[in-house]
C-alpha positions in Angstrom: -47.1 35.5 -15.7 -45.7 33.0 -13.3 -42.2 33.6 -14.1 -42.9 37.9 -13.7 -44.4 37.4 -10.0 -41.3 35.5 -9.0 -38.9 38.0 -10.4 -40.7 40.9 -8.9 -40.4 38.9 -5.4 -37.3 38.8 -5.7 -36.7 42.2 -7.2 -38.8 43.7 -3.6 -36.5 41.6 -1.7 -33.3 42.9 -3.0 -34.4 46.5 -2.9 -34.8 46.2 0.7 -31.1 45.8 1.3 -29.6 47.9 -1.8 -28.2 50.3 0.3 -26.6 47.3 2.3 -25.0 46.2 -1.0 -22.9 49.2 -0.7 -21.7 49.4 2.2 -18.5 48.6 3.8 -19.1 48.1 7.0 -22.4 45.9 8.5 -23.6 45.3 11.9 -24.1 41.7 13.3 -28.0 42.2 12.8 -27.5 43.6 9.3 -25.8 41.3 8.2 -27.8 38.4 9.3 -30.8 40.1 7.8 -29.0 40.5 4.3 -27.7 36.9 4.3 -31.5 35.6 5.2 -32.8 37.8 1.8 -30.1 36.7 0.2 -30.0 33.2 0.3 -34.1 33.5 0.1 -33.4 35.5 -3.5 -30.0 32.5 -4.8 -32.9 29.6 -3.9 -35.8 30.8 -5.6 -33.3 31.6 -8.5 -32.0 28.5 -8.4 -35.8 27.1 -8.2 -36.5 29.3 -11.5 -33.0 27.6 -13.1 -33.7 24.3 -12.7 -37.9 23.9 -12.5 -39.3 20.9 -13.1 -35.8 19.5 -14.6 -34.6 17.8 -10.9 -37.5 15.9 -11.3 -35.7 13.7 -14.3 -32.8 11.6 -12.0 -30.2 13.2 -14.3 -27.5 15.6 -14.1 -25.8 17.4 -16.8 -22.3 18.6 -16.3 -20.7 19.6 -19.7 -21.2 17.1 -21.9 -21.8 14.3 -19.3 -24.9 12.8 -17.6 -25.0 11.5 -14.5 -28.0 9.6 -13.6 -29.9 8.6 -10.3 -32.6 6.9 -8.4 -33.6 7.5 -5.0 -35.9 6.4 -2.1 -37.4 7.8 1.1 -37.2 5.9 4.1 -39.2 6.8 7.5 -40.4 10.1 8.6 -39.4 13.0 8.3 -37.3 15.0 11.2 -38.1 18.9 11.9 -34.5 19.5 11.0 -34.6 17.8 7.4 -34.0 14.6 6.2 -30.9 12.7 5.8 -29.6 11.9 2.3 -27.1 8.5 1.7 -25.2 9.1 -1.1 -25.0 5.6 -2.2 -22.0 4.5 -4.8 -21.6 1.8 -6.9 -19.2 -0.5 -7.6 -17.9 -1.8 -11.4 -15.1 0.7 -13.3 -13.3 0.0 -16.4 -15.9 -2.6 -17.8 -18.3 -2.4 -20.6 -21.5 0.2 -19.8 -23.9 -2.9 -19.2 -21.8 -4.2 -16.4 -21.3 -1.0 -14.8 -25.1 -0.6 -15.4 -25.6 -4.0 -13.6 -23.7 -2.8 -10.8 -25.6 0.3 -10.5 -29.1 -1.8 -10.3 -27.2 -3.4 -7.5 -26.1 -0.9 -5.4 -29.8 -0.1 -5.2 -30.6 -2.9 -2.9 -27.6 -3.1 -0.6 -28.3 -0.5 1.7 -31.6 0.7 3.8 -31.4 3.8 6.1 -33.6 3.8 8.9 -34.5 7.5 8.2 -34.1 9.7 4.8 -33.1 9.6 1.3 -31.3 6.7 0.0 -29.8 7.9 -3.3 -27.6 6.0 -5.9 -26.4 7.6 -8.7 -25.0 5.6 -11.9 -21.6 7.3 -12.5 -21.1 8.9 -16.2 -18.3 7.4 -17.1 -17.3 3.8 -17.9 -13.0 4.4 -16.6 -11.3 2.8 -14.2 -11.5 5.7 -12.2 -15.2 6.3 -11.8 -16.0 7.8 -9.0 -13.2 10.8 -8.5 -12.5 11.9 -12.1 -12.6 15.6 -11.9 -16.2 15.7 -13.1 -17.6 14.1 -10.0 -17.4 16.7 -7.3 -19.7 19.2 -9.6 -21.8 16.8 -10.2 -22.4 15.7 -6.5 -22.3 19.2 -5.7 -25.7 19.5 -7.9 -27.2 16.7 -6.4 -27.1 17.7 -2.6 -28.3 21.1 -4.0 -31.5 19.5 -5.3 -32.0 17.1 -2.8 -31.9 19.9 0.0 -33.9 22.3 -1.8 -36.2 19.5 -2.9 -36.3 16.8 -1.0 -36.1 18.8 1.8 -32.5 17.1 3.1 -31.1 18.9 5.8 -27.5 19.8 4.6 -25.6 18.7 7.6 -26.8 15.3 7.7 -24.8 14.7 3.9 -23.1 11.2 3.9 -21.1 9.3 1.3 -20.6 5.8 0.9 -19.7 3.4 -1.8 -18.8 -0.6 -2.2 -15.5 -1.6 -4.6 -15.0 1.1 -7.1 -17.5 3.1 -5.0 -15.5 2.5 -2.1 -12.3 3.7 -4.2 -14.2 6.8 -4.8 -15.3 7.1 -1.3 -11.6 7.0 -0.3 -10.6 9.9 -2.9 -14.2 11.8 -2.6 -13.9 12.0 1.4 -10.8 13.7 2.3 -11.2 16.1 -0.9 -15.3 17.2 0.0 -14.9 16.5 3.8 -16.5 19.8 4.2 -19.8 18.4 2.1 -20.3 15.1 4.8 -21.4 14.4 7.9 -19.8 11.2 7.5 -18.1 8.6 5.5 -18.5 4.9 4.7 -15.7 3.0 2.8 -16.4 -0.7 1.8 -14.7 -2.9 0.1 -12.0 -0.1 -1.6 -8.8 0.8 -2.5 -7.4 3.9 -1.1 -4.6 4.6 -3.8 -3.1 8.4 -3.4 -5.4 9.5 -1.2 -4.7 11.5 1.6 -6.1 10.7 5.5 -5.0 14.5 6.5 -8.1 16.1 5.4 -10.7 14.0 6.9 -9.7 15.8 10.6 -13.4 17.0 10.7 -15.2 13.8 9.1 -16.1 10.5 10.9 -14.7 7.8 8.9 -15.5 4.1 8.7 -13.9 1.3 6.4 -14.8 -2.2 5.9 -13.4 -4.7 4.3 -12.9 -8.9 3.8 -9.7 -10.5 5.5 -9.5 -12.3 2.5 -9.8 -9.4 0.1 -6.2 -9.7 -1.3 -6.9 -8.3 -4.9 -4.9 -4.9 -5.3 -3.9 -5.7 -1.8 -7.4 -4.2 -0.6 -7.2 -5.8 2.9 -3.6 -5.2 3.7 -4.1 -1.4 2.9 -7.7 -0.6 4.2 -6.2 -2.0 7.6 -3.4 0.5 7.6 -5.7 3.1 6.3 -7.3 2.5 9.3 -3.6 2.4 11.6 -3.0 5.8 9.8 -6.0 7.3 11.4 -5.2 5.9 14.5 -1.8 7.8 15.0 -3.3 11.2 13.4 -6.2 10.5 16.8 -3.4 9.9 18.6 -1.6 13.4 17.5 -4.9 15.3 17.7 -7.5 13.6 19.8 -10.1 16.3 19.0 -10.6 15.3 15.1 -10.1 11.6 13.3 -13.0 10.0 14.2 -13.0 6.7 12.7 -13.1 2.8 12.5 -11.8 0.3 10.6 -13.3 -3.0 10.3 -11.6 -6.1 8.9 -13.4 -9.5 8.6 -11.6 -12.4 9.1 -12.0 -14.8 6.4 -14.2 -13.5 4.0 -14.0 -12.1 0.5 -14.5 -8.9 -1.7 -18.1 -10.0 -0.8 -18.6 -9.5 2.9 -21.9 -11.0 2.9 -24.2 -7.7 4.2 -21.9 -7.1 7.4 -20.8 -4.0 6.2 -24.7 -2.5 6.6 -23.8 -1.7 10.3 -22.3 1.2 8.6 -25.5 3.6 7.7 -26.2 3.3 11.8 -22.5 4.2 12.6 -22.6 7.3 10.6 -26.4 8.3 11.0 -24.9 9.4 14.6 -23.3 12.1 13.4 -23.8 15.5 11.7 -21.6 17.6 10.0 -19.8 20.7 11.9 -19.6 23.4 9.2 -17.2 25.6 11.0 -14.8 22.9 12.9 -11.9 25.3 14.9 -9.1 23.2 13.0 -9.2 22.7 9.6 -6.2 20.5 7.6 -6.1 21.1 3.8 -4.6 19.1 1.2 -5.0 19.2 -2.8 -5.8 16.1 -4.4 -5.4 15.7 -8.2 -8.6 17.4 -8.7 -8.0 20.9 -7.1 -10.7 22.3 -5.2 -10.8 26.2 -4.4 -13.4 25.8 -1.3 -13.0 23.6 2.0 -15.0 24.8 5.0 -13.9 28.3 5.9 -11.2 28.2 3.8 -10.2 29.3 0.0 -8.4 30.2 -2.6 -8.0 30.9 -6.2 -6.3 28.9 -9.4 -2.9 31.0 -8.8 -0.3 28.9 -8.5 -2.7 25.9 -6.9 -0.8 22.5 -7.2 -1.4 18.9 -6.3 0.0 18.3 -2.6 -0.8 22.1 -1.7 -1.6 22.0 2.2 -2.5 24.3 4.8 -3.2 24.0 8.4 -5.5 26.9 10.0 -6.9 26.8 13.4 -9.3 29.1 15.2 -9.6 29.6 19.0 -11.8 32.6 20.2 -10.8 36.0 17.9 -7.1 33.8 17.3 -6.5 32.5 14.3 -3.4 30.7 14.1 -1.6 29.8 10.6 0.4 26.9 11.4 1.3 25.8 7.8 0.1 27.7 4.6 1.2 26.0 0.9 -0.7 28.6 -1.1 -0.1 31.6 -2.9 -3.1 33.4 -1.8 -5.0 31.9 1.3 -8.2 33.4 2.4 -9.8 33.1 5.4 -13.7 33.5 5.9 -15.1 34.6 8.9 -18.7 35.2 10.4 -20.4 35.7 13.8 -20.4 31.6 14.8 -16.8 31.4 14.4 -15.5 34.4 15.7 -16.9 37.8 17.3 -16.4 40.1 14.5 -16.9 43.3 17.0 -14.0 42.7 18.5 -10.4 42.5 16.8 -9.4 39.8 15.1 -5.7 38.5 15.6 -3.7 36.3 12.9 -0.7 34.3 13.7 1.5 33.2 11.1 4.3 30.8 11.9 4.2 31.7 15.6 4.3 35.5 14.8 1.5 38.5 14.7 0.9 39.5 11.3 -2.8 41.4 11.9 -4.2 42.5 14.6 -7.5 44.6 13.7 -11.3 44.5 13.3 -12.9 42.6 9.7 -16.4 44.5 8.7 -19.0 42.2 7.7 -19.8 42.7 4.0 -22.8 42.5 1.9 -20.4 41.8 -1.1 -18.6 38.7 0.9 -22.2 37.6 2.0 -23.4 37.1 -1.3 -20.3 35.8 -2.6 -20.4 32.9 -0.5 -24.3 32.3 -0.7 -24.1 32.1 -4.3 -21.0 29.5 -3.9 -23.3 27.0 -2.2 -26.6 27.9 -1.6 -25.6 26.4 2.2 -27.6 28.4 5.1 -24.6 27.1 7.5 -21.8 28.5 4.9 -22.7 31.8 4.8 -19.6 33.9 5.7 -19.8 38.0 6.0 -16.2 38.8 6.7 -12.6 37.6 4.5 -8.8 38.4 4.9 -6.4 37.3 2.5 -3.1 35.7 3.3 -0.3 36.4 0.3 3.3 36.4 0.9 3.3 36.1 4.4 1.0 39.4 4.7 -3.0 39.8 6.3 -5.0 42.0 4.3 -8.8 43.3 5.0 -11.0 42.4 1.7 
């Protein structure tokens, strides 16, 4: 009986705005009234989905289970609560040592304010924390915790110790559009790529004395790598990199200073610059930005900027680029002009669409990603979608 009360909710709900659902063209108050029943209709479908299961610590992705634990520290703010994603350290060892290291990781770290979670990755590998699996996964978690837990979704952070701090390196750049900020400790940085994390306040830590896998020498020009992308483009790269003389992989609690550091800052949903790089693991989504599996490679980059109604294609990698747009980012009753290599490829309105609203609602369930407008950039060509 439960379950036919909820459905007819949201039934009433979506029959208010059927005739929206139709339409190709929106105004600004229209449209904001859509996306408000519509993201009220995705969450309580989602609520139906998952019921009582979030409740359990684990997440199912495939045939893979990723466990966690959690705690709430302090009170809660009006805005939401802030959740640490907490990672542990471990890798290509046998379960009960990764297991070990998971118990561990619970300990290291207390947040003056929110939800410390740690989650026990599902895999034994090397590669732990960024095989392909991962980003779903974590994707599910901040769902629950913000629908839940009542985490308020700009106030995300990642953070991880050793292998954690490996994944922290590869999980950053590649999500930077999930975190408010980033904490690397103790980590290896491998193929990562610095580019994306334009957007993200980064901080690293690690022991002077850390020379296995060359962990100090290369966290320390991780660090010098930011420094000359702040130096190209002193509105984005905010970051520091902490090295400690003398001490080992162990750095004996220092690295704690790190929850303060990035409890400061809160994530910009809709930064004006946005740099773009595929890792191994593709992703299609990355802050007002997509595409589709068409031709998506490893290395793919783009770099999209947004000043006014302006939008300015500096570099574009990808066979079909699109661009989402809503009222926060740009005024969408006005024309909207696209530059592409320096030259005018569109110059024309973008209607606000229910169809576009609800696409991207149902992508995230993320009241600050709700987009109502999208062109599409193929073959040097801006079309209206």
């Amino acid at each position: 009986m439960c379950f036919k009360k909820e459905f007819l909710l949201i039934g009433l709900i979506s029959f208010n705005f059927i005739q929206l659902a139709f339409a190709q063209k929106l105004s600004r108050s229209d449209a904001d009234n859509f996306a408000q029943s519509e993201l009220a209709r995705e969450i309580n479908l989602y609520k139906l989905q998952v019921g009582d299961s979030w409740k359990t610590n684990v997440v199912l992705y495939k045939d893979l289970v990723m466990k966690y634990d959690y705690k709430i520290f302090g009170k809660k703010p009006e805005t939401g609560r802030s959740l640490f994603i907490s990672l542990h350290g471990g890798g290509n060892a046998a379960p009960d040592v990764n297991d070990q290291q998971w118990q561990n990781q619970h300990f290291l770290y207390t947040p003056a304010e929110g939800v410390y979670l740690v989650p026990r990755a599902p895999t034994n590998t090397w590669n732990l924390w960024h095989e392909d699996h991962i980003d779903n996964m974590l994707d599910s978690i901040i769902k629950r915790a913000v629908i839940f837990l009542g985490v308020n979704p700009n106030k995300v952070y990642i953070m991880g110790y050793s292998a954690g701090g490996d994944g922290v390196f590869q999980l950053a750049p590649r999500m930077a559009d999930r975190w408010a900020a980033a904490a690397m400790m103790a980590g290896h940085p491998g193929d990562a790529s610095a580019l994306p994390l334009r957007n993200l306040p980064f901080t690293a830590f690690v022991g002077g004395a850390d020379a296995a896998y060359n962990r100090n020498k290369l966290v320390k020009a991780w660090g010098e790598k930011l420094d000359s992308l702040k130096m190209l483009d002193t509105a984005g790269y905010t970051h520091s990199t902490t090295v400690y003389e003398g001490l080992p992989h162990w750095m004996n609690r220092k690295d704690t200073i790190a929850l303060d550091w990035m409890a400061k800052f809160t994530r910009n949903p809709l930064p004006k610059k946005i740099n773009w790089v595929q890792d191994d693991r593709h992703e299609t989504d990355f802050y007002w930005l997509s595409t589709d599996s068409v031709g998506l490679k490893t290395g793919n980059s783009a770099t999209v900027s947004v000043k006014e109604n302006t939008i300015n294609i500096e570099h574009n990698d990808y066979e079909r680029l699109f661009i989402y747009l809503n009222d926060k980012l740009v005024n969408l009753d006005k024309a909207i002009k696209v530059l592409y290599n320096g030259k005018v490829v569109f110059n024309g309105k973008v209607n606000r669409t229910a169809k576009t609203i609800t696409e991207t609602i149902t992508k995230r369930l993320d009241p600050n990603m709700v987009f109502s407008a999208k062109l599409e950039v193929k073959n040097g060509k801006v079309n209206r979608l």
